[in-house]
Backbone atoms as SQL, in Angstrom:
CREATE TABLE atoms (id INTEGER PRIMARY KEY, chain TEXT, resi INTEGER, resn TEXT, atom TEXT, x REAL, y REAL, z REAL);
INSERT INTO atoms VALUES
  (1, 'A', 1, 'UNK', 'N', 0.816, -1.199, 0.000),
  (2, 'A', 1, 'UNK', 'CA', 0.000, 0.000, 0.000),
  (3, 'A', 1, 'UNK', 'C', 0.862, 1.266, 0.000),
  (4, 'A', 2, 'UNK', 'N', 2.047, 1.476, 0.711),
  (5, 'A', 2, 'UNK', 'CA', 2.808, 2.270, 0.685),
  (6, 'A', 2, 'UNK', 'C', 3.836, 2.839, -0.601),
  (7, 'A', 3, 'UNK', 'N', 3.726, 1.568, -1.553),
  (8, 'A', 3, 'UNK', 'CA', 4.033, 1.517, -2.754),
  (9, 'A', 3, 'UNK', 'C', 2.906, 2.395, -3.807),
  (10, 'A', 4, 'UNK', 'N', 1.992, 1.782, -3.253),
  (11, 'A', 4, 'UNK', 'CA', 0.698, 2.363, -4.148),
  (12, 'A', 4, 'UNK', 'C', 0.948, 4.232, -3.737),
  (13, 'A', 5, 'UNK', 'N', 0.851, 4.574, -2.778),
  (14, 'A', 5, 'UNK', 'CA', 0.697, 5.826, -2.299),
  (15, 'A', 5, 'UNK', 'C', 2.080, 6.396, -2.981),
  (16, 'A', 6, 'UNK', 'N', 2.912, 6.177, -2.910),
  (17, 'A', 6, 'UNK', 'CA', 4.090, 6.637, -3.332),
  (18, 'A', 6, 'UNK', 'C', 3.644, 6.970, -5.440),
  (19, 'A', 7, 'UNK', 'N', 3.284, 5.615, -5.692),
  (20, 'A', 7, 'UNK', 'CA', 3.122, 6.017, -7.337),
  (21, 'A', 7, 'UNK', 'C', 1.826, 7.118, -7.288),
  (22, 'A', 8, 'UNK', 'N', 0.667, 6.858, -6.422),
  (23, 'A', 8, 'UNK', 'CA', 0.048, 8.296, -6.589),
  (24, 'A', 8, 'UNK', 'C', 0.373, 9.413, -5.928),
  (25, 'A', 9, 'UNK', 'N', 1.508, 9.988, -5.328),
  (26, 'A', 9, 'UNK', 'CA', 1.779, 10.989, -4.866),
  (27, 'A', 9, 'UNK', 'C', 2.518, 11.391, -6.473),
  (28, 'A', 10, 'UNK', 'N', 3.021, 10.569, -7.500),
  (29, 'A', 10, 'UNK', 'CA', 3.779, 11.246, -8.395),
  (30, 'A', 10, 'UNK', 'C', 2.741, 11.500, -9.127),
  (31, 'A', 11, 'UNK', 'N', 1.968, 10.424, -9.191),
  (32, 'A', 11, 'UNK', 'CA', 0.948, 10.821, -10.341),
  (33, 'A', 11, 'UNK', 'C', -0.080, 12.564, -10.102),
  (34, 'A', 12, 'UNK', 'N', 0.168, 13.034, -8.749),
  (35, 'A', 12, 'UNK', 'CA', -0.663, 14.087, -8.521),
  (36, 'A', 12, 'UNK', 'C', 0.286, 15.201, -8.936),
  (37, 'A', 13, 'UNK', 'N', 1.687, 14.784, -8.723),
  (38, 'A', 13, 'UNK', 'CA', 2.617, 15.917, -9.411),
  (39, 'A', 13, 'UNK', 'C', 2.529, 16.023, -10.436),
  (40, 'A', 14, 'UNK', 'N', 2.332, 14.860, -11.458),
  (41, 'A', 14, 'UNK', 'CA', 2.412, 14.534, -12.972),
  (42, 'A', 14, 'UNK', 'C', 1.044, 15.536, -13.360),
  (43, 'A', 15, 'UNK', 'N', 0.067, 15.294, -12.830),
  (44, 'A', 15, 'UNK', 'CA', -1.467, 16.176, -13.024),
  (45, 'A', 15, 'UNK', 'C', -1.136, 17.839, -12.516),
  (46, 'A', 16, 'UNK', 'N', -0.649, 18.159, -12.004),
  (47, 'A', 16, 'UNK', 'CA', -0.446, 19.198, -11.434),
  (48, 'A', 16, 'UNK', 'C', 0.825, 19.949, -12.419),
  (49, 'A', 17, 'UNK', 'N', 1.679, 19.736, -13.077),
  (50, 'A', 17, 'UNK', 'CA', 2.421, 19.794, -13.834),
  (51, 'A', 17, 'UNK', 'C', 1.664, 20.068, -15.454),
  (52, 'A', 18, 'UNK', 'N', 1.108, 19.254, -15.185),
  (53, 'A', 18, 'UNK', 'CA', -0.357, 19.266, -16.734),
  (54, 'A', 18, 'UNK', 'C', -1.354, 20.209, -16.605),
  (55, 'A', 19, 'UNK', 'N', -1.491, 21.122, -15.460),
  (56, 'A', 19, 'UNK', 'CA', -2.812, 22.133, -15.117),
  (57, 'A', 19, 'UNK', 'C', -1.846, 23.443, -15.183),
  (58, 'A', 20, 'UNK', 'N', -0.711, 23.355, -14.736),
  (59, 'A', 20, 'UNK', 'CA', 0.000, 24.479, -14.855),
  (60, 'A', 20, 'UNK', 'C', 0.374, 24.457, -16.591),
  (61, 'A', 21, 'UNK', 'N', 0.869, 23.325, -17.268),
  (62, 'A', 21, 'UNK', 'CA', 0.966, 23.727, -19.036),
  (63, 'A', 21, 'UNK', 'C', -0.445, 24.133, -19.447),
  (64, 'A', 22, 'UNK', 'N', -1.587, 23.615, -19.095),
  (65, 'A', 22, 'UNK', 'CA', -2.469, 23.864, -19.673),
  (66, 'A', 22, 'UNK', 'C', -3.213, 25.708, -19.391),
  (67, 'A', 23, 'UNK', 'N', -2.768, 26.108, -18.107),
  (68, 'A', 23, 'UNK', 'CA', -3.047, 27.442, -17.808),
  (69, 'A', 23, 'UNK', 'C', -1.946, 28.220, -18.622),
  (70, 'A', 24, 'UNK', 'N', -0.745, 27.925, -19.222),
  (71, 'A', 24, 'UNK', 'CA', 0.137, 28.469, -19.720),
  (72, 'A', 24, 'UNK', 'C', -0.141, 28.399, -21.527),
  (73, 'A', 25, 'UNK', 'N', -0.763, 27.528, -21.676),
  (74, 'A', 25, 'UNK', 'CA', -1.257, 27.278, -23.029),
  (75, 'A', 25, 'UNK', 'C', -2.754, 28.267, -23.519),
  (76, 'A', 26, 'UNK', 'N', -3.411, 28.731, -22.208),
  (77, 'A', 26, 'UNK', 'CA', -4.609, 28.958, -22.263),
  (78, 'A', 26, 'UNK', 'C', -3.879, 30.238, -22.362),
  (79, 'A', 27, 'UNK', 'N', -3.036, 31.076, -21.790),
  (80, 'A', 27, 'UNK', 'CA', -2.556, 32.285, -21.834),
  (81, 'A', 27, 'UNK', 'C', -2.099, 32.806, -22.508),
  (82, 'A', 28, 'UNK', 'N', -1.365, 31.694, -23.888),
  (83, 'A', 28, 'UNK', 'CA', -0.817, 31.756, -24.847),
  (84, 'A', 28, 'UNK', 'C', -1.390, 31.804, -26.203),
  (85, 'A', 29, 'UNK', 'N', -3.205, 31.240, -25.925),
  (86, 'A', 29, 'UNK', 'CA', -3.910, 31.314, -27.087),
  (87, 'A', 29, 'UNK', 'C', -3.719, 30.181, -27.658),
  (88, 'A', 30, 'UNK', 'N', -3.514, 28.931, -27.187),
  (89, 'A', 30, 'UNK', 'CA', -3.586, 27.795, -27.975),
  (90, 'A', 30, 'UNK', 'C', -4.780, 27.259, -27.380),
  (91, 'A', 31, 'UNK', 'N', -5.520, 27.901, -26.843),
  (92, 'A', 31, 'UNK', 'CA', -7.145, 26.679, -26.515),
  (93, 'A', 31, 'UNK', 'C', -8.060, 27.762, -26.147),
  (94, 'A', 32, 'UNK', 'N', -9.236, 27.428, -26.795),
  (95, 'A', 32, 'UNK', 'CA', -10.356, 27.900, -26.335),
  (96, 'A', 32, 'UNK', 'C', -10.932, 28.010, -25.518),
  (97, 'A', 33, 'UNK', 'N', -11.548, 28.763, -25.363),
  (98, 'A', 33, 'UNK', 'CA', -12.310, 28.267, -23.714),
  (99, 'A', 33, 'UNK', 'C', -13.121, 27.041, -23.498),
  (100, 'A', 34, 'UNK', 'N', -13.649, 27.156, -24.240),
  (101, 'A', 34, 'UNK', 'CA', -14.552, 25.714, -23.681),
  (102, 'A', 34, 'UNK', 'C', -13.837, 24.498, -24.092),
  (103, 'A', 35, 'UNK', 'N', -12.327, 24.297, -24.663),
  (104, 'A', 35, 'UNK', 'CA', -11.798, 23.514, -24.817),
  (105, 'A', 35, 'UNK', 'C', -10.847, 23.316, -23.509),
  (106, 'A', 36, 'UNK', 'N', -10.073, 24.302, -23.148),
  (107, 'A', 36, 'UNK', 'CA', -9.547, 24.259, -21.877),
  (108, 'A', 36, 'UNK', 'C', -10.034, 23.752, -20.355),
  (109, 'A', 37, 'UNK', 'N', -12.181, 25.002, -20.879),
  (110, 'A', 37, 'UNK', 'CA', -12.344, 23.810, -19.625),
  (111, 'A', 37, 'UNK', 'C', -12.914, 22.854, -19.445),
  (112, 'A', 38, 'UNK', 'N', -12.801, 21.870, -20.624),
  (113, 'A', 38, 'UNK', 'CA', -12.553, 20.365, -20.290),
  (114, 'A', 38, 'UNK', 'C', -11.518, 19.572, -19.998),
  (115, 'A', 39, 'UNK', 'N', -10.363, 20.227, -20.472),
  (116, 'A', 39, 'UNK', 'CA', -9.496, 19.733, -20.234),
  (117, 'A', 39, 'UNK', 'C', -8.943, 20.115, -18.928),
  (118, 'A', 40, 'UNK', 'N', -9.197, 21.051, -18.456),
  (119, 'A', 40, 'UNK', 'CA', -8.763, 21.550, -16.968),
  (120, 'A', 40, 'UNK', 'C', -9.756, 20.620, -15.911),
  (121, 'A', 41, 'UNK', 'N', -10.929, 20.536, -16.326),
  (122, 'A', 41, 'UNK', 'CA', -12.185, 20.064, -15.305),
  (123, 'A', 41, 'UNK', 'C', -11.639, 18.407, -15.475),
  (124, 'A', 42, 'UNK', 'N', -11.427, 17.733, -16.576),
  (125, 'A', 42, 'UNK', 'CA', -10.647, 16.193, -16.411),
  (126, 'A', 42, 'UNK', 'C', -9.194, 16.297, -15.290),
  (127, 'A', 43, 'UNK', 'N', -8.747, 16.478, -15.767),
  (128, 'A', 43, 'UNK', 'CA', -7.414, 16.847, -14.748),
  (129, 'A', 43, 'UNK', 'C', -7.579, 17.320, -13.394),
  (130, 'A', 44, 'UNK', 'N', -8.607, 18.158, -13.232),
  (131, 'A', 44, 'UNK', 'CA', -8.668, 18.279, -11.783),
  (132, 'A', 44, 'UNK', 'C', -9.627, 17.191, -11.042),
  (133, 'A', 45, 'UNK', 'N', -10.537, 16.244, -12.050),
  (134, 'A', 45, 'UNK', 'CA', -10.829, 15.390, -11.156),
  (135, 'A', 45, 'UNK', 'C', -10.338, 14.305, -10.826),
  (136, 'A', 46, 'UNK', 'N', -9.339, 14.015, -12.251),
  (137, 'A', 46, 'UNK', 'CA', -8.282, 12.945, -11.523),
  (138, 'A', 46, 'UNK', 'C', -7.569, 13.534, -10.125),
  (139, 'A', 47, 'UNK', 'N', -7.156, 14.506, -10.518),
  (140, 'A', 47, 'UNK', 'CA', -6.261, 14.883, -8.976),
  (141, 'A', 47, 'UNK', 'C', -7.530, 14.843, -7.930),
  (142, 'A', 48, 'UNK', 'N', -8.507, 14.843, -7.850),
  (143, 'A', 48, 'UNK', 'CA', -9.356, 14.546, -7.014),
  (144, 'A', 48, 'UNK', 'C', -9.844, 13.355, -6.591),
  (145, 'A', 49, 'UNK', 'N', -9.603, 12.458, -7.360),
  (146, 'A', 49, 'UNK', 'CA', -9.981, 10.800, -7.624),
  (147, 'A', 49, 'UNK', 'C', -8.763, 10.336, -6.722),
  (148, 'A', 50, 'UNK', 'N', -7.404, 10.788, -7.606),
  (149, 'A', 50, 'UNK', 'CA', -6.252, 10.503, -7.030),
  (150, 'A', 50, 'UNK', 'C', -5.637, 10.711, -4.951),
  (151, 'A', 51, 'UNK', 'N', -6.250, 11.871, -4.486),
  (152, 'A', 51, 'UNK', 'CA', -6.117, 12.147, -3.441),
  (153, 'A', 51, 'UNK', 'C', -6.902, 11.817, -2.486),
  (154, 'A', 52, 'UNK', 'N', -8.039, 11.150, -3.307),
  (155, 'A', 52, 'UNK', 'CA', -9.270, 10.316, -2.247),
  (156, 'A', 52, 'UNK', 'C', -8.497, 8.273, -1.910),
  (157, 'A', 53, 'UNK', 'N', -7.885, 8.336, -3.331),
  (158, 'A', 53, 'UNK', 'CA', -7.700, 6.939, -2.823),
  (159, 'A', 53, 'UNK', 'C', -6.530, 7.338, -1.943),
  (160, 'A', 54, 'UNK', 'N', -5.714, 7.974, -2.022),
  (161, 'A', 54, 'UNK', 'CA', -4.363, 8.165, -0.925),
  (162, 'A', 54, 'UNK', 'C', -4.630, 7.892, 0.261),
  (163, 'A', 55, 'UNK', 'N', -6.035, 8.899, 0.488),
  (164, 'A', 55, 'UNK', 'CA', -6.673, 9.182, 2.119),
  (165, 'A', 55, 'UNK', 'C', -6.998, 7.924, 2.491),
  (166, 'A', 56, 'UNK', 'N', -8.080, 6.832, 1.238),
  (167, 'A', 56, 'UNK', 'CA', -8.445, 5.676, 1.601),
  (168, 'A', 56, 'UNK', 'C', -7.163, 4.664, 2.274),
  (169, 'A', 57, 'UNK', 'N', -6.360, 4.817, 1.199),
  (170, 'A', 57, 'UNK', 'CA', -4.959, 3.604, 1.420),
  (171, 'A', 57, 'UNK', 'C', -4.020, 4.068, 2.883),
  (172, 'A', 58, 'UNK', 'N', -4.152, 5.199, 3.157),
  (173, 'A', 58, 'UNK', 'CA', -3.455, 5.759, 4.090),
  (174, 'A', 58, 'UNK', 'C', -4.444, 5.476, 5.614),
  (175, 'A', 59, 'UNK', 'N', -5.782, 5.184, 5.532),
  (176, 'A', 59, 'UNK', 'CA', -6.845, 5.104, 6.579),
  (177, 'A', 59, 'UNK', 'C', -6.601, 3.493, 6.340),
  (178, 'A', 60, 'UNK', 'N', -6.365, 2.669, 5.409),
  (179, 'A', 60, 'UNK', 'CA', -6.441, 1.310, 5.657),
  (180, 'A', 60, 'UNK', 'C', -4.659, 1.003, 6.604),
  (181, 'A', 61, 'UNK', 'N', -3.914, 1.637, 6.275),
  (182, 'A', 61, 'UNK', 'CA', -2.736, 1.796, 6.976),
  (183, 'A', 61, 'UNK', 'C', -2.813, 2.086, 8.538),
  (184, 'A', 62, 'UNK', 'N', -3.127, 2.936, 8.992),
  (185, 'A', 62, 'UNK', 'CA', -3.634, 3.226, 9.870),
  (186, 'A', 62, 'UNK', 'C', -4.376, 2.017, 10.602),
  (187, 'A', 63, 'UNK', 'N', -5.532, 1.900, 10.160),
  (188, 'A', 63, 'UNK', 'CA', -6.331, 0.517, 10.673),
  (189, 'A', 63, 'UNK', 'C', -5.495, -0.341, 11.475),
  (190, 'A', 64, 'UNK', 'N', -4.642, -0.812, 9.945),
  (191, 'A', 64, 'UNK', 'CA', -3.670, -2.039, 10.439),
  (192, 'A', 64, 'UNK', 'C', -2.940, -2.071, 11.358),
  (193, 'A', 65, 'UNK', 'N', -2.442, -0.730, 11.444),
  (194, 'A', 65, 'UNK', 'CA', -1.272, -0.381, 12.352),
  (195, 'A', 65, 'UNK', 'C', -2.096, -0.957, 13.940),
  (196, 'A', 66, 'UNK', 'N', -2.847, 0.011, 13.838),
  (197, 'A', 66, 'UNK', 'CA', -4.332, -0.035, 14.812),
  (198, 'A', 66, 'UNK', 'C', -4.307, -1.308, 15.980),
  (199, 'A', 67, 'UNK', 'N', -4.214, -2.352, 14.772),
  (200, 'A', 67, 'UNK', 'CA', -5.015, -3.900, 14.814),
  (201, 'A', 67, 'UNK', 'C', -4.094, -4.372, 15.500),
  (202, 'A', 68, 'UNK', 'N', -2.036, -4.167, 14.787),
  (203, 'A', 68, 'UNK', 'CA', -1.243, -4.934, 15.144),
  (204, 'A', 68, 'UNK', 'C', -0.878, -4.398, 16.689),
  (205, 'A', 69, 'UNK', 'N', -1.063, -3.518, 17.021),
  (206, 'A', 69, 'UNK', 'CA', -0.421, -2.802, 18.310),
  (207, 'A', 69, 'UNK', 'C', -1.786, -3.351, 19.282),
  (208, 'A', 70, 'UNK', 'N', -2.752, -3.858, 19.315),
  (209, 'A', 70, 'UNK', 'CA', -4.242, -4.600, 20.089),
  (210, 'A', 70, 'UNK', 'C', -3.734, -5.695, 20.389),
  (211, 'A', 71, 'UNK', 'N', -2.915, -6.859, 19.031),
  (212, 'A', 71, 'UNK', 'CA', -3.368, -7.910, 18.993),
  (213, 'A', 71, 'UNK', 'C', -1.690, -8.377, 19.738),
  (214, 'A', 72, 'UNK', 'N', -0.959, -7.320, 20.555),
  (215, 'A', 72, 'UNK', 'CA', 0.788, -7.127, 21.051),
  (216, 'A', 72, 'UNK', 'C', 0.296, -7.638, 22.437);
């Protein structure tokens, strides 16, 4: 699980990296508006998708921890 959290902590940099080109692209006149905000509104809900399972995998961590320090 700690593995998992680690590849989505990059993947939220990787998305976050992609919202900043895409605000830099939008400033630059390569996207429309209503093209940008789809593409901005996808991207921010992965990073939203992405930071819910963290919380989940990080609360099942927790748990465990929880369980093993009961069952000492």
């Amino acid at each position: 699980m700690k593995n998992e959290i680690l590849i989505l902590e990059k993947k939220i940099k990787d998305i976050n990296k992609r919202i900043d080109k895409l605000y830099e692209d939008k400033y630059n006149g390569l996207f429309e508006d209503e093209d940008f905000t789809k593409l901005y509104s996808k991207q921010t809900e992965m990073r939203k998708d992405t930071t819910e399972r963290i919380k989940c995998l990080q609360k099942q961590i927790e748990n465990e921890d929880s369980s093993v320090d009961i069952n000492k």
